[in-house]
CHARMM internal coordinates of N, CA and C (Angstrom, degrees):
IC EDIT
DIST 1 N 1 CA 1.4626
DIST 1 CA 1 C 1.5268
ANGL 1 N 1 CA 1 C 109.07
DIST 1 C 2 N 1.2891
ANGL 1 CA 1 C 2 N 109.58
DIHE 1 N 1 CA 1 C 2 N 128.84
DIST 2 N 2 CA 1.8751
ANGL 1 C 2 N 2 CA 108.02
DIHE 1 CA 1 C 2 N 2 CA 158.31
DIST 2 CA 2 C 1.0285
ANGL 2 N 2 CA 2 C 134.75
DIHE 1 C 2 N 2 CA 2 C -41.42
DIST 2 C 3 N 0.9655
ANGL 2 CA 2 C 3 N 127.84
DIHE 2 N 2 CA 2 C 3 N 135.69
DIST 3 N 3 CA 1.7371
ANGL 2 C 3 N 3 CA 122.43
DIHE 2 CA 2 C 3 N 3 CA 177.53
DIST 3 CA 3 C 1.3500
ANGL 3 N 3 CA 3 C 111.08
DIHE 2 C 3 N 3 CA 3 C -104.64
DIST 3 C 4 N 1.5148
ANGL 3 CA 3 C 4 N 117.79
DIHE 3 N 3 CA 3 C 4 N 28.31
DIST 4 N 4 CA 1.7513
ANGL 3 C 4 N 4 CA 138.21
DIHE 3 CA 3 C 4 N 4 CA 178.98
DIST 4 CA 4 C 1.2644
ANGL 4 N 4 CA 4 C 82.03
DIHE 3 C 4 N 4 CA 4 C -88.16
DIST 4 C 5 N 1.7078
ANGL 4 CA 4 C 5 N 113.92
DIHE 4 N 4 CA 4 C 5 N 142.96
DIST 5 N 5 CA 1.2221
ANGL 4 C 5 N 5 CA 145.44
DIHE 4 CA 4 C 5 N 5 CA 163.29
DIST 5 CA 5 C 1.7306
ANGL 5 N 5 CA 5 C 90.28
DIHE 4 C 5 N 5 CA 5 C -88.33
DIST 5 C 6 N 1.5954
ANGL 5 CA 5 C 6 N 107.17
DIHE 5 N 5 CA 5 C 6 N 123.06
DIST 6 N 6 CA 1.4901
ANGL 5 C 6 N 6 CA 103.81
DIHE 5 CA 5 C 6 N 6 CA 164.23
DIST 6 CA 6 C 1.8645
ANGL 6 N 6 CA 6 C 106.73
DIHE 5 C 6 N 6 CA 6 C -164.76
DIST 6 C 7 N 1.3175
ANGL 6 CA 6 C 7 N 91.70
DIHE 6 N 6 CA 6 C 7 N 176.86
DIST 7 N 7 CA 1.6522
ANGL 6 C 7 N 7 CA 75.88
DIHE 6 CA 6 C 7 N 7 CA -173.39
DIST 7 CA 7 C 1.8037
ANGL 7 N 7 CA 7 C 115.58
DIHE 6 C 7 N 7 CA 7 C -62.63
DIST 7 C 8 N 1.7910
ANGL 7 CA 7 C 8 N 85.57
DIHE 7 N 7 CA 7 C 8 N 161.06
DIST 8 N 8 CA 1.0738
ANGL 7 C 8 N 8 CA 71.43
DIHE 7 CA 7 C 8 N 8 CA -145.51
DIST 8 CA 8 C 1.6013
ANGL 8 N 8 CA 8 C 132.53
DIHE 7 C 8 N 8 CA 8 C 127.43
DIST 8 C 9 N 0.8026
ANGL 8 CA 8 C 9 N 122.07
DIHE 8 N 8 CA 8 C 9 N -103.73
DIST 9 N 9 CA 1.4696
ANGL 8 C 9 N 9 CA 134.28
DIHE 8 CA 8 C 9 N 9 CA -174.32
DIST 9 CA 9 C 1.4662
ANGL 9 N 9 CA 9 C 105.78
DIHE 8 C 9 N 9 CA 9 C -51.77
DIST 9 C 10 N 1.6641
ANGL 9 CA 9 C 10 N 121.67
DIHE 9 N 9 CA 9 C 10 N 168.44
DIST 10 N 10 CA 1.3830
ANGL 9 C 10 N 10 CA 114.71
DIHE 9 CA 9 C 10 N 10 CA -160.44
DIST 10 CA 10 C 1.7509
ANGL 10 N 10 CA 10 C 97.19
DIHE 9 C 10 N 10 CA 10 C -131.00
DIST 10 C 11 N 0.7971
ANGL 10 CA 10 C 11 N 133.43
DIHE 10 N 10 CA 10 C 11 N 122.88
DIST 11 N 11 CA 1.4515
ANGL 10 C 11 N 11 CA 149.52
DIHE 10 CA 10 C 11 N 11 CA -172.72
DIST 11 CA 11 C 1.9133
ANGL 11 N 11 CA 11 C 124.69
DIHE 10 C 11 N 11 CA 11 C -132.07
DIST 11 C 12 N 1.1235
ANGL 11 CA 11 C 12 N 89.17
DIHE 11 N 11 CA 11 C 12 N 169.21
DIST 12 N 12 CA 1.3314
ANGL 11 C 12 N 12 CA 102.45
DIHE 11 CA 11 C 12 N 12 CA -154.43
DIST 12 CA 12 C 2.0074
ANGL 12 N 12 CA 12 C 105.90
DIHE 11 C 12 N 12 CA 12 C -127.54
DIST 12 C 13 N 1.1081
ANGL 12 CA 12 C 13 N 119.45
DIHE 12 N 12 CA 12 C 13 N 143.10
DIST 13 N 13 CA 1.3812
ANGL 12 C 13 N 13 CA 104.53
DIHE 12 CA 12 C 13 N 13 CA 146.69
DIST 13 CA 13 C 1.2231
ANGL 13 N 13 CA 13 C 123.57
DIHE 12 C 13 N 13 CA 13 C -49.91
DIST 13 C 14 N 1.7708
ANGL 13 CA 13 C 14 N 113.03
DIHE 13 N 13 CA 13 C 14 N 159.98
DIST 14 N 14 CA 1.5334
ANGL 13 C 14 N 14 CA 96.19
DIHE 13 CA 13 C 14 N 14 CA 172.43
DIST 14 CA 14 C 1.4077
ANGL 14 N 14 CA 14 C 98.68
DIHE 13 C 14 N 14 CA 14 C -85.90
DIST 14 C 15 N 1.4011
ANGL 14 CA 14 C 15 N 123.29
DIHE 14 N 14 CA 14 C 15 N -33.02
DIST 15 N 15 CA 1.6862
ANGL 14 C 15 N 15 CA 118.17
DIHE 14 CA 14 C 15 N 15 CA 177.87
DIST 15 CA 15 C 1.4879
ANGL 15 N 15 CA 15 C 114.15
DIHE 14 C 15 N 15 CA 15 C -62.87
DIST 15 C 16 N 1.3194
ANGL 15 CA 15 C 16 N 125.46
DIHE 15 N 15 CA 15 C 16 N 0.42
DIST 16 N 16 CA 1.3958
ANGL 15 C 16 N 16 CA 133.35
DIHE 15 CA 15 C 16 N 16 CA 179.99
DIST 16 CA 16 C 1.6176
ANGL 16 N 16 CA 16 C 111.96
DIHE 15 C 16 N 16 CA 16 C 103.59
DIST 16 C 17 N 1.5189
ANGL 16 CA 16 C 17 N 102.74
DIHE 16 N 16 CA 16 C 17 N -147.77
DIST 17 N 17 CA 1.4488
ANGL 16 C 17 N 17 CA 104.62
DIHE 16 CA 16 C 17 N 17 CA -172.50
DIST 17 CA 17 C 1.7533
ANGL 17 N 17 CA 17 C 116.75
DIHE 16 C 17 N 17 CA 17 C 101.55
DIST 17 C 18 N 1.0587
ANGL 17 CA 17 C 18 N 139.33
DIHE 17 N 17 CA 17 C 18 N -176.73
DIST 18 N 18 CA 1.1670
ANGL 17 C 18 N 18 CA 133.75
DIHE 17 CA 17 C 18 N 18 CA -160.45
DIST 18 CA 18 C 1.8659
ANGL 18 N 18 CA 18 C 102.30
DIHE 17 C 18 N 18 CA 18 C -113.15
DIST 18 C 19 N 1.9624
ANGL 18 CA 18 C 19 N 95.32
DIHE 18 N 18 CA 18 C 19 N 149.00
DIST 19 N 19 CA 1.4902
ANGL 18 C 19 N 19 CA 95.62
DIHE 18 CA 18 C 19 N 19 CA -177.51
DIST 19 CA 19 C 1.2701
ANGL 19 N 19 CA 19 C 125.53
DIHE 18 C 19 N 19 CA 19 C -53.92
DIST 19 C 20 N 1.2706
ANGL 19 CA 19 C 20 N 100.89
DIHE 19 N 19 CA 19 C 20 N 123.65
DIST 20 N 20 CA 1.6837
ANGL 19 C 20 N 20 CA 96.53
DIHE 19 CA 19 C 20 N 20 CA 168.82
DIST 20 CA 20 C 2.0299
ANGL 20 N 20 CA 20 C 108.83
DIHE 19 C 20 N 20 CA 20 C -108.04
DIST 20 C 21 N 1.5213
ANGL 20 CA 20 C 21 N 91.68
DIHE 20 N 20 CA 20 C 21 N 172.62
DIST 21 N 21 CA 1.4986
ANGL 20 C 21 N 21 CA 97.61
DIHE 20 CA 20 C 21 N 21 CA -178.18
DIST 21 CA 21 C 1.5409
ANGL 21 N 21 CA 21 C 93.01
DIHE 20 C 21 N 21 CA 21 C -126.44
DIST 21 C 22 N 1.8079
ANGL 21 CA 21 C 22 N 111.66
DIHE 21 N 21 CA 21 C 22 N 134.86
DIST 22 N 22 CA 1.4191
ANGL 21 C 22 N 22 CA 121.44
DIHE 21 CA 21 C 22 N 22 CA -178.29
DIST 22 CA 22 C 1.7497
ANGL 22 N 22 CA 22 C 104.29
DIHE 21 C 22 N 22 CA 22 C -77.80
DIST 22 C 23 N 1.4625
ANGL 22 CA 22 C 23 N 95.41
DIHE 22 N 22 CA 22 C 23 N 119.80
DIST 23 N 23 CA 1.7750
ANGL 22 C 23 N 23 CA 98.80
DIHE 22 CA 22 C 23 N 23 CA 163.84
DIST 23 CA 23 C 1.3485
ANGL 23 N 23 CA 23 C 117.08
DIHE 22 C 23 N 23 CA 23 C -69.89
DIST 23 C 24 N 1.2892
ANGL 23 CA 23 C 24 N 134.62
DIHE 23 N 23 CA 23 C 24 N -88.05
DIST 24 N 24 CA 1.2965
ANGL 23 C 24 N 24 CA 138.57
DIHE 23 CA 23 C 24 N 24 CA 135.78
DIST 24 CA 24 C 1.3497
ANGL 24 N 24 CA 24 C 140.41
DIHE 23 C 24 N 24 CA 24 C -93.29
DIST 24 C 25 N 1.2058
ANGL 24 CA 24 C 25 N 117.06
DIHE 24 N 24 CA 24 C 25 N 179.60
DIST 25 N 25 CA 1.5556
ANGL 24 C 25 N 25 CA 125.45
DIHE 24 CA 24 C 25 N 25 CA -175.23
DIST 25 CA 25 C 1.2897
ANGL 25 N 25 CA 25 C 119.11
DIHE 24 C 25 N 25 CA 25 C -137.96
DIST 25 C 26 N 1.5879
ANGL 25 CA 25 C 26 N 109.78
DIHE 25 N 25 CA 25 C 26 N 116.07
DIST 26 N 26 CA 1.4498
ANGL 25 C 26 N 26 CA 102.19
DIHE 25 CA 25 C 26 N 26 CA -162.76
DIST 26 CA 26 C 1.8172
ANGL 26 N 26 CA 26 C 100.54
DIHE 25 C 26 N 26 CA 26 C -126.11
DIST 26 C 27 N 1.0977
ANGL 26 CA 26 C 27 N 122.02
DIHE 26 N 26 CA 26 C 27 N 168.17
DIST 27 N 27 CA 1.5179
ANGL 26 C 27 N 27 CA 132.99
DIHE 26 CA 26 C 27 N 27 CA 178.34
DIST 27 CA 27 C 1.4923
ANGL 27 N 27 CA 27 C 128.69
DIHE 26 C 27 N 27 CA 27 C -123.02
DIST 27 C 28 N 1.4409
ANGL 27 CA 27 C 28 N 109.43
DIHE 27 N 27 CA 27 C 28 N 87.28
DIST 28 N 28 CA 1.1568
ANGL 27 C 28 N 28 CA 126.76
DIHE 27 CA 27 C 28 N 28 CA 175.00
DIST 28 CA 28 C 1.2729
ANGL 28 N 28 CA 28 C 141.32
DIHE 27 C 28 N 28 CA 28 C -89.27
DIST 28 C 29 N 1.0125
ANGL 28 CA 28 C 29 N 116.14
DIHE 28 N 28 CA 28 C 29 N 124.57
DIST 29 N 29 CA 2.1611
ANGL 28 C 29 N 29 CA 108.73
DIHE 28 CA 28 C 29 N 29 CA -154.13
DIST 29 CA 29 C 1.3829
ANGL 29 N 29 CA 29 C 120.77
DIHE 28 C 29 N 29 CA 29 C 12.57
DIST 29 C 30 N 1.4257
ANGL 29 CA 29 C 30 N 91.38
DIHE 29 N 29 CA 29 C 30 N 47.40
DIST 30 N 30 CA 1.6385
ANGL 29 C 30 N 30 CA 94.83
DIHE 29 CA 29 C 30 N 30 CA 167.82
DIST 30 CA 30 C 1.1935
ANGL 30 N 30 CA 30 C 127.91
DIHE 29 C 30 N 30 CA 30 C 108.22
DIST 30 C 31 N 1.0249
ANGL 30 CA 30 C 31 N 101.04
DIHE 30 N 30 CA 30 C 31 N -12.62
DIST 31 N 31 CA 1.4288
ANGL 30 C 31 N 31 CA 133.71
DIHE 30 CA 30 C 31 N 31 CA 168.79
DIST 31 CA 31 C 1.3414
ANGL 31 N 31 CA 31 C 138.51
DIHE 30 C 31 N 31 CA 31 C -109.59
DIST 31 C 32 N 1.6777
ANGL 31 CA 31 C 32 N 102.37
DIHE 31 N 31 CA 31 C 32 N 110.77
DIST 32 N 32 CA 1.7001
ANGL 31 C 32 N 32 CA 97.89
DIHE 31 CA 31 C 32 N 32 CA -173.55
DIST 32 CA 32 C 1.6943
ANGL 32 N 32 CA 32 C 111.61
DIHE 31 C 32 N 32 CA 32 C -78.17
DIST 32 C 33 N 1.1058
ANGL 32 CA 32 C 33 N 121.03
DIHE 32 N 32 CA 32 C 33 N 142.15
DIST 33 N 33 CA 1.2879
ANGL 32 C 33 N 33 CA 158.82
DIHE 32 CA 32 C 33 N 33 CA 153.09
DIST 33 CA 33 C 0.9268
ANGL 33 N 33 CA 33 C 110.79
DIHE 32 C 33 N 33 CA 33 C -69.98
DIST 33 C 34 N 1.5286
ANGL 33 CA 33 C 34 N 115.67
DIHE 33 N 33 CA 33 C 34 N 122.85
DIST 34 N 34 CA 1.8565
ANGL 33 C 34 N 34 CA 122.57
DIHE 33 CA 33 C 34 N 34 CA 135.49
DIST 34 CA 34 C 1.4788
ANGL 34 N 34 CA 34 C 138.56
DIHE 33 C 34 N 34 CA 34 C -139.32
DIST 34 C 35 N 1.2904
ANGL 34 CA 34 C 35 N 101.94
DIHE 34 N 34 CA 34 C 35 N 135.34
DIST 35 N 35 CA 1.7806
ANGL 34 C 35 N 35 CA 99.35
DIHE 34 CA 34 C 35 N 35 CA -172.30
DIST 35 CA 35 C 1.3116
ANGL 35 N 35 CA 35 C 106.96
DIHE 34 C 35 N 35 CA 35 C -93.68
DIST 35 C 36 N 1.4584
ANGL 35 CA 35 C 36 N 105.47
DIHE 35 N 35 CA 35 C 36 N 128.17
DIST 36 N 36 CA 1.3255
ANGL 35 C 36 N 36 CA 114.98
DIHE 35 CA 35 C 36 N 36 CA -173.25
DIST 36 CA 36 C 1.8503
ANGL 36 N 36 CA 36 C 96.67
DIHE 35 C 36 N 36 CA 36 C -116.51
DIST 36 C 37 N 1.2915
ANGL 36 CA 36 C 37 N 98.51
DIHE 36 N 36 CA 36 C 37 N 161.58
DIST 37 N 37 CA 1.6527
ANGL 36 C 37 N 37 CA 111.37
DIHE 36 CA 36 C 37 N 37 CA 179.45
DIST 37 CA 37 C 1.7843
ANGL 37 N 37 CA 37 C 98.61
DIHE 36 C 37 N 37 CA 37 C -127.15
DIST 37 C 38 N 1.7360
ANGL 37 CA 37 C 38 N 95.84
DIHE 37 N 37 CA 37 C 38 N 163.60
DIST 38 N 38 CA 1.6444
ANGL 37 C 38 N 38 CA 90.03
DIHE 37 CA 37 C 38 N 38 CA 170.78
DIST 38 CA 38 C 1.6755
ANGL 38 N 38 CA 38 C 91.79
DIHE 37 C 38 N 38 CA 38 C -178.42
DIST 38 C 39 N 1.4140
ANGL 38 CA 38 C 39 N 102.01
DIHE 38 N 38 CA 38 C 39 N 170.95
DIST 39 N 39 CA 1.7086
ANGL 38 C 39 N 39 CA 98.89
DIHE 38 CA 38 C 39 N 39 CA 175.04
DIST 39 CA 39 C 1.1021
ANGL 39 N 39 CA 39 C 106.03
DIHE 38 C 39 N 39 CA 39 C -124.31
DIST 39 C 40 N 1.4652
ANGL 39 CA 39 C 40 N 124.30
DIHE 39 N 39 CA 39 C 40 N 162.94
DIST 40 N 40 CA 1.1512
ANGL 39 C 40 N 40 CA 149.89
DIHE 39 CA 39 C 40 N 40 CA -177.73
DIST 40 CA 40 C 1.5666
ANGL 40 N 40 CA 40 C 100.40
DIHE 39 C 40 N 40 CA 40 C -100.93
DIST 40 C 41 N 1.1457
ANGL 40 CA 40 C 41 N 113.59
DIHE 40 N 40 CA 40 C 41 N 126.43
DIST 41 N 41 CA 1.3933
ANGL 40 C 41 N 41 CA 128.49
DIHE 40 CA 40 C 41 N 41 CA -155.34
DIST 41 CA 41 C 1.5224
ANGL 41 N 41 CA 41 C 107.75
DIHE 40 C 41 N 41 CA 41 C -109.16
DIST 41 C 42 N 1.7526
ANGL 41 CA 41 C 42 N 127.88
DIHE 41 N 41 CA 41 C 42 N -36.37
DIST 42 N 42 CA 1.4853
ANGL 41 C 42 N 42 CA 137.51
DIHE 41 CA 41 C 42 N 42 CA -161.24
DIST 42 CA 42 C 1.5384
ANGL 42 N 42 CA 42 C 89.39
DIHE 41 C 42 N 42 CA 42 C -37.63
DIST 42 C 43 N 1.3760
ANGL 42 CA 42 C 43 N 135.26
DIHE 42 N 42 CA 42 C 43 N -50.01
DIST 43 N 43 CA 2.0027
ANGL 42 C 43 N 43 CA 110.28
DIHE 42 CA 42 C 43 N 43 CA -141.69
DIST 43 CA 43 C 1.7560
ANGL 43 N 43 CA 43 C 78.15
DIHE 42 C 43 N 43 CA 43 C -165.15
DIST 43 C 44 N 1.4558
ANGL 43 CA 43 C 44 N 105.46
DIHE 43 N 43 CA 43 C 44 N 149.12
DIST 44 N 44 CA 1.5192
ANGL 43 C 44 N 44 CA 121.51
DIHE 43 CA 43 C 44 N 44 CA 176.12
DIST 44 CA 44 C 1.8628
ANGL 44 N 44 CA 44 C 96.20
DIHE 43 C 44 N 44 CA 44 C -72.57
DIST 44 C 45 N 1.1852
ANGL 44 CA 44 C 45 N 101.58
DIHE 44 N 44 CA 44 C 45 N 179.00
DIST 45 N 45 CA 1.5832
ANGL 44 C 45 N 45 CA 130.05
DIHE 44 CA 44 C 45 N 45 CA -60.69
DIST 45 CA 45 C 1.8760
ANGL 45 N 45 CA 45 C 100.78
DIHE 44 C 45 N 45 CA 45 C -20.91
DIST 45 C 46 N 1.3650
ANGL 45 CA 45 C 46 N 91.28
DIHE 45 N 45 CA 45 C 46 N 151.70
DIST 46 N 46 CA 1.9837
ANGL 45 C 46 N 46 CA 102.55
DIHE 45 CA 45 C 46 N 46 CA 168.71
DIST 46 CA 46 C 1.7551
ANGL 46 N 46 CA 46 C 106.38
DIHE 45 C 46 N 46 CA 46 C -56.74
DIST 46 C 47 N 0.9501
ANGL 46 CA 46 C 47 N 124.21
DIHE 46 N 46 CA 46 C 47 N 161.01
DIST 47 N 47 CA 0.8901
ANGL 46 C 47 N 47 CA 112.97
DIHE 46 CA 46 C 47 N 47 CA 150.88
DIST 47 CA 47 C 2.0834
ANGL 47 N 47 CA 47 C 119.47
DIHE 46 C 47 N 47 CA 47 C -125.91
DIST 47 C 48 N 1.4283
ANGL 47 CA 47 C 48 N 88.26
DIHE 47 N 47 CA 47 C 48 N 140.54
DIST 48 N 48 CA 1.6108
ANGL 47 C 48 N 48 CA 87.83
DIHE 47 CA 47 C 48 N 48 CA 179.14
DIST 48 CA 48 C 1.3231
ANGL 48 N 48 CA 48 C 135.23
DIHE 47 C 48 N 48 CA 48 C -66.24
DIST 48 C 49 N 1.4226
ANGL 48 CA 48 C 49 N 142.63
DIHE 48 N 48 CA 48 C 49 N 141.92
DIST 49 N 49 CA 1.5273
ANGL 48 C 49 N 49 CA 115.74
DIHE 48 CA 48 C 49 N 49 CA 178.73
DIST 49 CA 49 C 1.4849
ANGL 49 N 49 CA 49 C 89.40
DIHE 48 C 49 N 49 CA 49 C -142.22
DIST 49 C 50 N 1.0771
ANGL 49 CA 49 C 50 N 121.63
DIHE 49 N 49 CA 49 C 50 N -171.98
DIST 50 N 50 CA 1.6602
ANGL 49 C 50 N 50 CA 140.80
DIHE 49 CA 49 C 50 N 50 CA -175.92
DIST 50 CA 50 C 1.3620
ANGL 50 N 50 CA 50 C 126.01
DIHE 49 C 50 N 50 CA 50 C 173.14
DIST 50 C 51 N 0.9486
ANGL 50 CA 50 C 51 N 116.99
DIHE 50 N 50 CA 50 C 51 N 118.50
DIST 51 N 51 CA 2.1873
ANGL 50 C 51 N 51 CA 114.15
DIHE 50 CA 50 C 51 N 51 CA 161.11
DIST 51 CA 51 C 1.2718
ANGL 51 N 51 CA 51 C 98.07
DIHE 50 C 51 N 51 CA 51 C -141.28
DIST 51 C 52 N 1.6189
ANGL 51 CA 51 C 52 N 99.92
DIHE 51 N 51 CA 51 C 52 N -170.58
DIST 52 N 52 CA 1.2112
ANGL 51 C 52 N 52 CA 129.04
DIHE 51 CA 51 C 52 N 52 CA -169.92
DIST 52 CA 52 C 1.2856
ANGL 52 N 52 CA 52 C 115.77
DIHE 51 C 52 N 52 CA 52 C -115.50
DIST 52 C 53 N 1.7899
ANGL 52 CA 52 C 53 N 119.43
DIHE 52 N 52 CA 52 C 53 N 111.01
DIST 53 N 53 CA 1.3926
ANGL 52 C 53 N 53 CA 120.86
DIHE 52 CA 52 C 53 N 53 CA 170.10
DIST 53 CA 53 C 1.0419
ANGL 53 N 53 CA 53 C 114.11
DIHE 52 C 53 N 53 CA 53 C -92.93
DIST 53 C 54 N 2.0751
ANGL 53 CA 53 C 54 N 111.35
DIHE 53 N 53 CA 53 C 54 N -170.10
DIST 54 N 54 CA 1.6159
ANGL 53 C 54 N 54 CA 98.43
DIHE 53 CA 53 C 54 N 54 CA 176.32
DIST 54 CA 54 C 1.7455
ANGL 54 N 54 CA 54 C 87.63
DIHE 53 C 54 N 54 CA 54 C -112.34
DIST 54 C 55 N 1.5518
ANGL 54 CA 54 C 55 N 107.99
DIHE 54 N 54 CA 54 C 55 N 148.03
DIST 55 N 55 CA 1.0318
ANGL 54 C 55 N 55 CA 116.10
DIHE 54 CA 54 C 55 N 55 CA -177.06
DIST 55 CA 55 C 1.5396
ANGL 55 N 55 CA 55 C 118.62
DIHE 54 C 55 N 55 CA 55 C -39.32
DIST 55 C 56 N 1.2097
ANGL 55 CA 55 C 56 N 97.97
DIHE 55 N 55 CA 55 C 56 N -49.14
DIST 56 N 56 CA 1.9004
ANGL 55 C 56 N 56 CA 103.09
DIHE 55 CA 55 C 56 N 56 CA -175.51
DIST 56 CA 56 C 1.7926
ANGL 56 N 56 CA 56 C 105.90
DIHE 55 C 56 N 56 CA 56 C -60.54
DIST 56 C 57 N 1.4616
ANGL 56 CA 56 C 57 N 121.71
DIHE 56 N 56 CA 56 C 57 N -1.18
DIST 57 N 57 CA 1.0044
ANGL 56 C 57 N 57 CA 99.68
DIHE 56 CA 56 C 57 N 57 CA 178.08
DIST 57 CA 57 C 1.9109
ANGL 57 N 57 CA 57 C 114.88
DIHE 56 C 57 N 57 CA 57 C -109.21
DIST 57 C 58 N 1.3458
ANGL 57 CA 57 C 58 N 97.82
DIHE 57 N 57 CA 57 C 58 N 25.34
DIST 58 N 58 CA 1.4341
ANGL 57 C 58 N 58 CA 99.41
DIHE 57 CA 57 C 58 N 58 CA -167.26
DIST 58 CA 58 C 1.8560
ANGL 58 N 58 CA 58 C 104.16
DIHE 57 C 58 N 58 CA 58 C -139.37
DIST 58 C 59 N 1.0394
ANGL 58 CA 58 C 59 N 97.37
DIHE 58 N 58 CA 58 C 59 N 129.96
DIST 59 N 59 CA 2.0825
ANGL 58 C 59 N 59 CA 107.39
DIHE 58 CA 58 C 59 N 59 CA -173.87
DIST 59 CA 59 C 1.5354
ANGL 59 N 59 CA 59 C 106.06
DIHE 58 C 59 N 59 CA 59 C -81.48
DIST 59 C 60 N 0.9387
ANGL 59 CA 59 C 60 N 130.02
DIHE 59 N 59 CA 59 C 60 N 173.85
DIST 60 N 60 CA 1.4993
ANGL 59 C 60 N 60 CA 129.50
DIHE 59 CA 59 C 60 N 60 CA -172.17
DIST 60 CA 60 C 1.7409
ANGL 60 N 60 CA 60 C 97.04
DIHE 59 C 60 N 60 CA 60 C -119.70
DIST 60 C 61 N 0.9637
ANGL 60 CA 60 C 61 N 140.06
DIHE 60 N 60 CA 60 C 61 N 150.48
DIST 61 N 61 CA 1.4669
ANGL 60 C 61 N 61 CA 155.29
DIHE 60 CA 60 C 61 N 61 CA -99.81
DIST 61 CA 61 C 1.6365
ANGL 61 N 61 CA 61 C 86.88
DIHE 60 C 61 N 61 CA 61 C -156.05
DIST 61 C 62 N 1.3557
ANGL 61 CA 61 C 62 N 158.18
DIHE 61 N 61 CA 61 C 62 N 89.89
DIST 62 N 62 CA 1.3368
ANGL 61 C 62 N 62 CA 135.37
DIHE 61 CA 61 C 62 N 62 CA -174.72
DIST 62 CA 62 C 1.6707
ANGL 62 N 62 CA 62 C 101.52
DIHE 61 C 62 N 62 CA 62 C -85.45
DIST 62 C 63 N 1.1924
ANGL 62 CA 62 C 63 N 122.90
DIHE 62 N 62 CA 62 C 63 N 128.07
DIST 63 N 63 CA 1.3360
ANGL 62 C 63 N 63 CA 112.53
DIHE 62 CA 62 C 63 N 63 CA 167.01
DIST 63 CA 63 C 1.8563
ANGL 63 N 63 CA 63 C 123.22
DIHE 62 C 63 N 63 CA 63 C -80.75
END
COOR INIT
IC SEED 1 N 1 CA 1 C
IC BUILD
């Protein structure tokens, strides 16, 4: 398996926080980007959330 963060794949902060899954991955002055999505779990309905980290700050999730 790759150890490329790409869509797709399921990651983590490295300081923690809850799984997210990478939407895309983009490269901006030099810097890769990724938007990750994830839900908030406390009480139904889930709720959805998403932004954009910088790759180096997020570990890859091995399933």
């Amino acid at each position: 398996m790759s150890n490329e963060i790409r869509p797709g794949s399921v990651v983590q902060l490295k300081s923690g926080g809850p799984l997210m899954t990478v939407a895309w991955v983009n490269h901006e002055d030099g810097v890769s980007m990724a938007f990750c999505e994830w839900f908030i779990q406390d009480k139904a309905p889930w709720k959805q959330e998403g932004t954009t980290f910088p790759v180096t700050s997020l570990k890859l999730i091995e399933p």
